[in-house]
N, C-alpha and C positions, 0 to 999 in steps of 0.2 A: 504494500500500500504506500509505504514511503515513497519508493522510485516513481509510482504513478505520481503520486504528489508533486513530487520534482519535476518530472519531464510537465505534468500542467502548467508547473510557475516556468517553464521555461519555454511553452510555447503561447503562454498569456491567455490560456484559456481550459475552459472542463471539459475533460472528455464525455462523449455521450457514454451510456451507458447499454451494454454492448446486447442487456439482458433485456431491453424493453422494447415495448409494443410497435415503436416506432423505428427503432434500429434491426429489429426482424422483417417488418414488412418490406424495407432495403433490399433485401436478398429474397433473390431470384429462385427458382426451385432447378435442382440440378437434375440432367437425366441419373438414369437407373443403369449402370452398367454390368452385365454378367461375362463372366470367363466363359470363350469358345470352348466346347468340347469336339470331340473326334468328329459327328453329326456335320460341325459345321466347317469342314474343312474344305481350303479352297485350293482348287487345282491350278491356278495359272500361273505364271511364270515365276517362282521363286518368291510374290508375297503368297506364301502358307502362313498359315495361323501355326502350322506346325512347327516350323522354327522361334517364333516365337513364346510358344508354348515349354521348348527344347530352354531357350534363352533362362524363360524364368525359373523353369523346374532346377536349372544351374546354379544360378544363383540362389537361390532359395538350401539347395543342399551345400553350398558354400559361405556361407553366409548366415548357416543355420536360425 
């Protein structure tokens, strides 16, 4: 709460507050996105979902 404090006195003003009715209605509603499975796999030239699919499962066991 301090540092909010601070950065307030140093930018000359209050910040809104991020939980109200007014600072929600701001924001947009996001899509909905799901992970491709095998079903939706695409055959054309090198963008596959499969690779990318390959990419994350990588990093994910690397990165645990």
């Amino acid at each position: 709460m301090k540092s909010i404090d601070i950065a307030e006195d140093l930018a000359g003003g209050k910040f809104p507050d991020p939980e109200s009715d007014k600072e929600k209605a701001k924001i947009k509603p996001t899509p909905n996105y799901h992970l491709a499975d095998s079903d939706e796999e695409e055959d054309d030239a090198g963008d596959s979902t499969v690779e990318t699919r390959r990419s994350i499962k990588y990093a994910e066991n690397q990165l645990k």
